[in-house]
Backbone as CSV, one residue per row, in Angstrom:
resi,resn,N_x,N_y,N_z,CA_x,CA_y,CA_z,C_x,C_y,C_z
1,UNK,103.182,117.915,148.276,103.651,119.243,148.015,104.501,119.323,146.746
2,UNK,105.126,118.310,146.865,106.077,118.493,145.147,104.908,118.352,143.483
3,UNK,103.738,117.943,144.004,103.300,117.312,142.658,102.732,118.642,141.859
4,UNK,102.242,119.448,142.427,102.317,120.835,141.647,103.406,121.260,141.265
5,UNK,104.579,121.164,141.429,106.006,121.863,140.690,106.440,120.552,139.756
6,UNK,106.185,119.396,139.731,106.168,118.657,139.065,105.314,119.061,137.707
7,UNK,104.074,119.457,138.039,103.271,119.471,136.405,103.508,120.598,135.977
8,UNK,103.930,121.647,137.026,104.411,122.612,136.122,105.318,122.925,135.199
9,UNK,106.426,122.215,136.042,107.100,121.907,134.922,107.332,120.845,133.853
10,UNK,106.591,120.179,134.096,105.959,119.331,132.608,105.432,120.433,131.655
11,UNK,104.449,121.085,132.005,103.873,121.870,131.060,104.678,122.830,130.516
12,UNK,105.750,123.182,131.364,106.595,124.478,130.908,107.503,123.365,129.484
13,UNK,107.763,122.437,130.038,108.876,121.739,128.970,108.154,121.357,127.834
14,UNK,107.352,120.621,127.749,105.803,120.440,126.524,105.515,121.478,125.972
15,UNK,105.579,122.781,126.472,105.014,124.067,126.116,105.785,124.570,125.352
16,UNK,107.339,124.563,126.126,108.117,124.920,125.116,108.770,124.144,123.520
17,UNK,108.430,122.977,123.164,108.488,121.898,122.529,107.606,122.330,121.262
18,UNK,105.968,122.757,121.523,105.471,123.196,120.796,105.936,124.536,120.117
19,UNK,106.184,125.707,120.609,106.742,126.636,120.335,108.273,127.123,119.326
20,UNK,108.983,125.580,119.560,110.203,125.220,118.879,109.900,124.569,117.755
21,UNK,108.888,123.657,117.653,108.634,122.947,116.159,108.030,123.800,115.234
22,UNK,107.559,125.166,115.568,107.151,125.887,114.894,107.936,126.938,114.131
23,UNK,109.151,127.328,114.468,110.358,128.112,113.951,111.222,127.111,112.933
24,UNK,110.876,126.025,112.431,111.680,125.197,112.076,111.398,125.895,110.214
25,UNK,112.023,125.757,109.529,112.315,126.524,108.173,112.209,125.459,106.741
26,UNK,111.325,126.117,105.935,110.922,124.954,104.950,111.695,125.264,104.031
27,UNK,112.299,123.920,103.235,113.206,123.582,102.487,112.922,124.101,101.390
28,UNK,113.622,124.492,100.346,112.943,125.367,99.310,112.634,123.649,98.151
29,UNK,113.334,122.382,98.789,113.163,121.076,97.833,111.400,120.533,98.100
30,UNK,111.012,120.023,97.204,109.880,119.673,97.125,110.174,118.189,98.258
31,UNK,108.537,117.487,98.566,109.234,116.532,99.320,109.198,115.343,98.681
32,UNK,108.993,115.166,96.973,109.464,114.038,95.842,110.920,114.339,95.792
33,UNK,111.453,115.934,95.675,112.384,115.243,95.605,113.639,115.235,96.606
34,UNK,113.011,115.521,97.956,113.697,115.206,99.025,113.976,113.310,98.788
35,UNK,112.946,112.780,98.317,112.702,111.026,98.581,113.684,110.560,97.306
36,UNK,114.166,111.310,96.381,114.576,111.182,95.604,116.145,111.135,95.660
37,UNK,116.550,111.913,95.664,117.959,112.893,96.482,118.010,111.823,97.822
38,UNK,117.346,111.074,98.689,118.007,110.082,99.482,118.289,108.619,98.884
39,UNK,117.084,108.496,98.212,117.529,106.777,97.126,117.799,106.771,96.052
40,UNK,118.590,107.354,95.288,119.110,107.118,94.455,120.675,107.371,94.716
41,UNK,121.768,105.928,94.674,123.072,106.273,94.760,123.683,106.752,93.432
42,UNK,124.913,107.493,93.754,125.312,108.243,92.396,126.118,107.104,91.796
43,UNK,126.267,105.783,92.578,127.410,104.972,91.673,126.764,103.420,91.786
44,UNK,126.998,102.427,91.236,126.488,101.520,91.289,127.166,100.833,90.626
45,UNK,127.161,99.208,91.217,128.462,98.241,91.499,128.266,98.001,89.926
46,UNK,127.315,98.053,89.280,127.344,97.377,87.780,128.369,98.611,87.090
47,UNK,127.997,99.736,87.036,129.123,100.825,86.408,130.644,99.934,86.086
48,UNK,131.423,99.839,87.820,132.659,99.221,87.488,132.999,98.047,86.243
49,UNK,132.111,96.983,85.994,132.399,96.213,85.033,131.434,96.626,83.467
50,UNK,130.273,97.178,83.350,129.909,97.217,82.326,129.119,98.859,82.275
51,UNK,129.951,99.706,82.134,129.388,100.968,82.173,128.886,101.322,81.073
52,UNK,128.620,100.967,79.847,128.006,100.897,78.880,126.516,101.109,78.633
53,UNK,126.128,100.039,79.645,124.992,99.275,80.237,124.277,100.331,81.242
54,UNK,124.839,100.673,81.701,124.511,101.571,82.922,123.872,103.360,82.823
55,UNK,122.659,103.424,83.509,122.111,105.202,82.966,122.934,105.620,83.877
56,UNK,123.134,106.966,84.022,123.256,108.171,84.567,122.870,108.122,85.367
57,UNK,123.055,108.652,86.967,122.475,108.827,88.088,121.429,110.019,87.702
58,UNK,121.595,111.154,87.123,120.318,111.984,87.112,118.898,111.418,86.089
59,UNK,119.119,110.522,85.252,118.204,109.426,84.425,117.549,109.145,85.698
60,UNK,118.334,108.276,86.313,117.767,107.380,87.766,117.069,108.284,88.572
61,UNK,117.086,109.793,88.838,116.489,109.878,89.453,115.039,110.654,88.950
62,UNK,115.517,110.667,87.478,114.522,111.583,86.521,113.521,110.224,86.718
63,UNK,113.451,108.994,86.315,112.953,107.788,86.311,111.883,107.383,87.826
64,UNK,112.752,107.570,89.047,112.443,107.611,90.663,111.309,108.722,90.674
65,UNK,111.833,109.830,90.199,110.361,110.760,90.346,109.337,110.253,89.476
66,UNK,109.745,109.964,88.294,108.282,109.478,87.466,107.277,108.388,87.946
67,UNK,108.157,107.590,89.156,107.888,106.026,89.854,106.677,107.106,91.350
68,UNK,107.556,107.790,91.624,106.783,108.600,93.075,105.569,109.280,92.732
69,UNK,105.489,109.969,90.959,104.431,110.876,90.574,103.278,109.815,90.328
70,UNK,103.780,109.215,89.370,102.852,108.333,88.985,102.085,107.255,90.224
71,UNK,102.648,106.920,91.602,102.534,106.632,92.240,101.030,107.141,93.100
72,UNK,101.512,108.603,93.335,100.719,109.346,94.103,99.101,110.094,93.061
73,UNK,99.825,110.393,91.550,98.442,110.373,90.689,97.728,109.101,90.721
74,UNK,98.034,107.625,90.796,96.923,106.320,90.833,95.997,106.584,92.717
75,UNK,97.104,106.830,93.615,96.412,106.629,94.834,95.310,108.015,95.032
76,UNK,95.433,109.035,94.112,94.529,110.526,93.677,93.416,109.708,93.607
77,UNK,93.711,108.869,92.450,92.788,108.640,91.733,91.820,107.437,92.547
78,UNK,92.258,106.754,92.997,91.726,105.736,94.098,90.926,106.001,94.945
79,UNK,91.450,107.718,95.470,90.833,107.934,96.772,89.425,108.865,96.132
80,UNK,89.142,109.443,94.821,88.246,109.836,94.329,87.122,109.214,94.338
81,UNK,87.250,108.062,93.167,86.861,106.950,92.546,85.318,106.315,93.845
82,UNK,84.384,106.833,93.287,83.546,106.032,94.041,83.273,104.551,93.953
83,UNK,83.886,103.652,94.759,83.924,102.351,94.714,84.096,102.073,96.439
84,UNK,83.794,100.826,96.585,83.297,99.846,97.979,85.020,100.356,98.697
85,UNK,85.042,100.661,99.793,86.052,100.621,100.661,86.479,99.749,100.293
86,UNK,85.779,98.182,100.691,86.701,96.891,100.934,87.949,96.779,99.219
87,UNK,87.201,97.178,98.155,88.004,97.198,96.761,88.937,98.129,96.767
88,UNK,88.972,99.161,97.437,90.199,100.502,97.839,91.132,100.180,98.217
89,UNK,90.975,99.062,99.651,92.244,98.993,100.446,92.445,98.087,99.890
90,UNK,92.319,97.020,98.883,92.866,95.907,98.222,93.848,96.303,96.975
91,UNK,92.593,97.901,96.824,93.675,98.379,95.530,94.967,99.105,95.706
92,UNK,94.508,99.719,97.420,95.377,100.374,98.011,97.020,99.725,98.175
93,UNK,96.542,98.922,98.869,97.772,97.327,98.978,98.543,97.501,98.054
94,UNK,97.625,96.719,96.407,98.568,96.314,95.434,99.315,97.762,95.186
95,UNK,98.836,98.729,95.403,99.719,99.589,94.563,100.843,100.039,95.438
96,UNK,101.026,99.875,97.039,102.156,99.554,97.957,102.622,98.362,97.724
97,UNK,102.223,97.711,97.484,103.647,96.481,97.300,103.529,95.599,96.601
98,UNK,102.816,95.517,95.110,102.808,95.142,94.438,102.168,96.044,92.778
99,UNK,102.841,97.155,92.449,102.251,98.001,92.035,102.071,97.331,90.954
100,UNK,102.333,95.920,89.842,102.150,95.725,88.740,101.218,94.699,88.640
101,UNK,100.635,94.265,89.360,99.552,93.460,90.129,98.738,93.249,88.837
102,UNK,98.066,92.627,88.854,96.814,92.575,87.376,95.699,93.013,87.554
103,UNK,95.252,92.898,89.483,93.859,93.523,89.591,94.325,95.423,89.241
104,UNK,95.085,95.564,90.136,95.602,97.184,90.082,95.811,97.518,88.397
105,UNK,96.462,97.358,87.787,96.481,97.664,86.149,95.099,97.618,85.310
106,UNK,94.131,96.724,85.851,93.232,96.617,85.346,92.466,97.785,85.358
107,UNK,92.205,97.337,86.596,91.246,98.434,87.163,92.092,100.080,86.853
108,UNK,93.339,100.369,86.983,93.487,101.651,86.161,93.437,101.804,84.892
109,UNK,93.300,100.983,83.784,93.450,100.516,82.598,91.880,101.319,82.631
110,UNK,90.892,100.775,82.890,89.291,100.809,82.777,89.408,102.323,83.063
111,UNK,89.389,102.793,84.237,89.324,103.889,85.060,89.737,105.252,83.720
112,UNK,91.078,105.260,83.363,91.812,106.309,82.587,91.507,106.363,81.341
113,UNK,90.542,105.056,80.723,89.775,104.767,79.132,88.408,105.591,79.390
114,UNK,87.947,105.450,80.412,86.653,106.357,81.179,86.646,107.532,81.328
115,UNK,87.821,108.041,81.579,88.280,109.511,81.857,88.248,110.202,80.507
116,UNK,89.304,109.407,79.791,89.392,109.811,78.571,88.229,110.272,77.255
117,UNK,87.238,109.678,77.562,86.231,109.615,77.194,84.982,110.716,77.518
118,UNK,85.369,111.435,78.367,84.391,112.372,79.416,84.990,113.556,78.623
């Protein structure tokens, strides 16, 4: 006898869950530079002894977006690019965690001389 008031109210609480993630309000910040605005600190331990040496926190983050754009234009370009799956997710890889890789440079090196050319 309880297991019907049980799912009902599962469904009532689930139900209402959906209904709440939907009132939620979009940020007028893009979401580069939401990622931006969290990693980049405004101070950094090198400043204290050689501030000379040291950019600007808004450089750093002018720099961080150029790292995220350029990031997301190679993986554009990856996911276009008619080539073998198995060469994608290898290229995919290097450009997550090893973005200066020699196969990855190459192969965009070729790719953007090709473009250029069209």
């Amino acid at each position: 006898m309880r297991k019907p008031y049980c799912t009902i109210l599962l469904v009532l609480l689930f139900g209402t869950g959906g209904v709440l993630a939907q009132e939620v309000q979009q940020d007028s910040m893009t979401k580069i530079d939401r990622m931006v605005k969290a990693k980049v600190k405004r101070h950094t331990l090198m400043e204290c002894y050689e501030p000379d040496m040291v950019i600007s926190a808004e450089e750093r983050k002018q720099l961080k977006k150029k790292r995220i754009l350029s990031y997301y234009e190679t993986r554009n370009m990856l996911d276009t690019i008619d080539i073998p799956d198995r060469k994608r997710k290898k290229l995919l890889y290097d450009l997550k965690w090893n973005p200066r890789s020699e196969r990855l440079t190459r192969f965009v090196a070729e790719n953007q001389f090709s473009d250029d050319n069209l």
